[in-house]
C-alpha positions in Angstrom: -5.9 25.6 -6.9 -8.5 23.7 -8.7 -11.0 23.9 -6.0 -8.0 22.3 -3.7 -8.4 24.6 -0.4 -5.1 24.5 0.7 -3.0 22.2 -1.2 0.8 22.6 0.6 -1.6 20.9 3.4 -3.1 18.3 1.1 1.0 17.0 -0.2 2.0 17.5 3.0 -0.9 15.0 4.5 -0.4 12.6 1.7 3.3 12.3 2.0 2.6 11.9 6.2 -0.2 8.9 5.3 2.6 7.4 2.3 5.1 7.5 5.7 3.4 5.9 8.1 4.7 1.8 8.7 2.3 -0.3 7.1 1.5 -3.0 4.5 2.2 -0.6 1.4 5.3 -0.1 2.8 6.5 -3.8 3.1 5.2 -4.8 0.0 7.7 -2.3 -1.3 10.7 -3.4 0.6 9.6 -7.3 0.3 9.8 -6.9 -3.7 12.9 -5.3 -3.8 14.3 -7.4 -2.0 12.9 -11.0 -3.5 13.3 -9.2 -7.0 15.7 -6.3 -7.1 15.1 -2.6 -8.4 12.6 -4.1 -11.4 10.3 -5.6 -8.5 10.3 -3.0 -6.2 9.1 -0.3 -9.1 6.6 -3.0 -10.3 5.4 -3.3 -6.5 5.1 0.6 -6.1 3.0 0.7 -9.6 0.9 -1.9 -8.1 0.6 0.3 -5.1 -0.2 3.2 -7.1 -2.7 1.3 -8.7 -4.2 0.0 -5.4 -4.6 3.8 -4.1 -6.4 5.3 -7.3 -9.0 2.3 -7.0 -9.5 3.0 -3.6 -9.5 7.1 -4.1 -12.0 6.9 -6.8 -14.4 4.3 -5.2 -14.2 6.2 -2.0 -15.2 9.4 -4.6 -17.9 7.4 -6.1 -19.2 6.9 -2.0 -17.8 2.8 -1.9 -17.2 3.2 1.6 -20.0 4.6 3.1 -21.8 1.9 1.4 -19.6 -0.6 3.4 -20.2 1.5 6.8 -23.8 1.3 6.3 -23.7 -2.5 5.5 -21.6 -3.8 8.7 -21.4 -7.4 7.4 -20.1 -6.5 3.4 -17.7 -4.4 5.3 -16.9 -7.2 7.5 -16.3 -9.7 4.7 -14.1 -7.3 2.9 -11.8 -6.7 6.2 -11.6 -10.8 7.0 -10.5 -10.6 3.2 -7.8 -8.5 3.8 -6.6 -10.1 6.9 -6.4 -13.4 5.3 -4.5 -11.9 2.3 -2.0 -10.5 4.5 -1.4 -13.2 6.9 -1.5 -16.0 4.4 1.4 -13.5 2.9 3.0 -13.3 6.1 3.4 -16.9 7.4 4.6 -17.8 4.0 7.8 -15.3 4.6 8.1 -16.6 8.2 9.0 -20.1 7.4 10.9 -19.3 4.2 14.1 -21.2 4.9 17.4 -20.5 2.7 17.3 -22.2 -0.7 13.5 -22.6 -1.0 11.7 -21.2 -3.6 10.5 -17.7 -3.4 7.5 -16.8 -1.9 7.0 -14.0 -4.0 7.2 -15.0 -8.1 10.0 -13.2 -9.3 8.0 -11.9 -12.1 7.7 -8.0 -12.8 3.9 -8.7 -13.0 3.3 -10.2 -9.8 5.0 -8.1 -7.8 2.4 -5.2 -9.6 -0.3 -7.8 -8.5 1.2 -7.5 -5.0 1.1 -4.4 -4.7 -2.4 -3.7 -6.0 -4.0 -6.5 -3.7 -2.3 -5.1 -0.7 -3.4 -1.5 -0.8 -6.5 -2.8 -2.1 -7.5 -5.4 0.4 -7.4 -2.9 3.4 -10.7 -1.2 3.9 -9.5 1.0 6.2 -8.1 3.2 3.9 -11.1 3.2 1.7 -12.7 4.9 4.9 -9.5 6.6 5.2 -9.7 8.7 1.9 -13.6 8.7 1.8 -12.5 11.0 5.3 -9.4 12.5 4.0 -11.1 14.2 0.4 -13.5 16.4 2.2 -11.1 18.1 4.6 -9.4 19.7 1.3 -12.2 20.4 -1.0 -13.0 23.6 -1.4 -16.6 23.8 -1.5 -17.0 27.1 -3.6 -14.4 26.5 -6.3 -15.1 22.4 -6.3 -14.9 21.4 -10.1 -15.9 18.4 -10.1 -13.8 15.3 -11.4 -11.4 18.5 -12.3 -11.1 18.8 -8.3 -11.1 15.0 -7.7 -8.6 14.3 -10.9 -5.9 17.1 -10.2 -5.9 15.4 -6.4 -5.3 11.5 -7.5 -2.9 12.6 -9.8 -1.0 14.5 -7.0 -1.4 11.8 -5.0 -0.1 8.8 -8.1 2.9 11.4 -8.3 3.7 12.0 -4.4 3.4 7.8 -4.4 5.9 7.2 -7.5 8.3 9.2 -5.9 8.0 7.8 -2.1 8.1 4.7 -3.8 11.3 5.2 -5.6 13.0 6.5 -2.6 12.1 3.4 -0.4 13.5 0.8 -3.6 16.6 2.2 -4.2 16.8 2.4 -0.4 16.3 -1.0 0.1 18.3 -2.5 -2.6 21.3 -1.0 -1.2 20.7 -2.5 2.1 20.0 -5.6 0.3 23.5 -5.9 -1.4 24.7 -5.5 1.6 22.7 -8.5 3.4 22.5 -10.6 0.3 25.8 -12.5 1.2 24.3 -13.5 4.8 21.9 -16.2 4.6 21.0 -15.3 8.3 20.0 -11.9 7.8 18.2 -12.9 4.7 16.4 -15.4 6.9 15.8 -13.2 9.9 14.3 -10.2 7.7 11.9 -12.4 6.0 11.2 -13.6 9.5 10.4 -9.6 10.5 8.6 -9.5 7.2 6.4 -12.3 8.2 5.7 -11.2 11.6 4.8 -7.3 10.7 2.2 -8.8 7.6 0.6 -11.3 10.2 0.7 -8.0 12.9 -1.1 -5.9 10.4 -3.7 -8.6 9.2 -4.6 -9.3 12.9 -4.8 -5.6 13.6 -7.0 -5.3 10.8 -8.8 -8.1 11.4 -9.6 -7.2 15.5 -9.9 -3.1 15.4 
């Protein structure tokens, strides 16, 4: 299916890699839960976003420019780290009644979401590995090929992303009336982006 070689694999993988714990995934729960259903969707469009860049520089052969060059890669991943930690130490010492640490702005959440995915080299080398395994290379058309697969993969994310928002604000109602849970989630928030920006930072 347009030079796909077997696409039931490909969705399956993507919705596997959309799955797995990581920053994507907390942006997405952090904005709904700072901003409600409005943030959370404007979080998952930034995410959405933040995978297409990545997808089509990885096409365009982005990352194997940064393999080859150890210390643009390097300067990318500190980036990253620093992104997410900064993020993450912010949200550990929130205490009840300060101001958000995410703007409660549709917009910045979008901006969120699109620096997070995009500040994470790893999967730029990610989908710069993960094309190849499902091109077909005797019916490969091209941008055809390359376009049909983003656009599976925008569509697999919108709905993932949904799923998680309306997910989390209805564990959010639920929490919003205990000041110590709010407190002690922002707390897990902060602890898992700091995890993920050392582990990036490190490995």
């Amino acid at each position: 299916m347009f030079g796909i070689a077997d696409y039931g694999a490909f969705v399956v993988a993507t919705i596997v890699f959309l799955a797995i714990p990581g920053p994507g995934n907390l942006a997405l729960l952090t904005a709904t839960g700072k901003g409600g259903l409005r943030a959370g969707l404007a979080a998952t469009l930034g995410v959405m976003g933040g995978d297409q860049v990545l997808l089509w520089l990885a096409v365009a052969g982005l990352s194997a420019v940064l393999m080859n060059y150890p210390g643009l890669y390097s300067s990318v991943k500190w980036a990253g780290a620093a992104y997410l930690m900064g993020l993450g130490y912010s949200l550990f010492n929130a205490k009840p009644g300060d101001a958000p640490v995410l703007d409660m702005k549709p917009d910045h959440y979008f901006r969120q979401g699109l620096f997070i995915t995009v500040l994470n080299p790893k999967a730029m080398v990610f989908y710069m590995a993960f094309f190849p395994l499902f091109v077909d290379p005797k019916h490969h058309q091209g941008l055809v090929t390359f376009g049909f697969m983003a656009l599976t993969i925008a569509t697999l994310t919108l709905i993932y992303g949904l799923v998680v928002v309306l997910l989390a604000h209805h564990l959010v109602e639920r929490v919003r009336a205990n000041p110590l849970a709010t407190v002690m989630l922002n707390k897990i928030a902060g602890v898992l982006l700091i995890g993920f920006g050392l582990k990036l930072a490190l490995f």
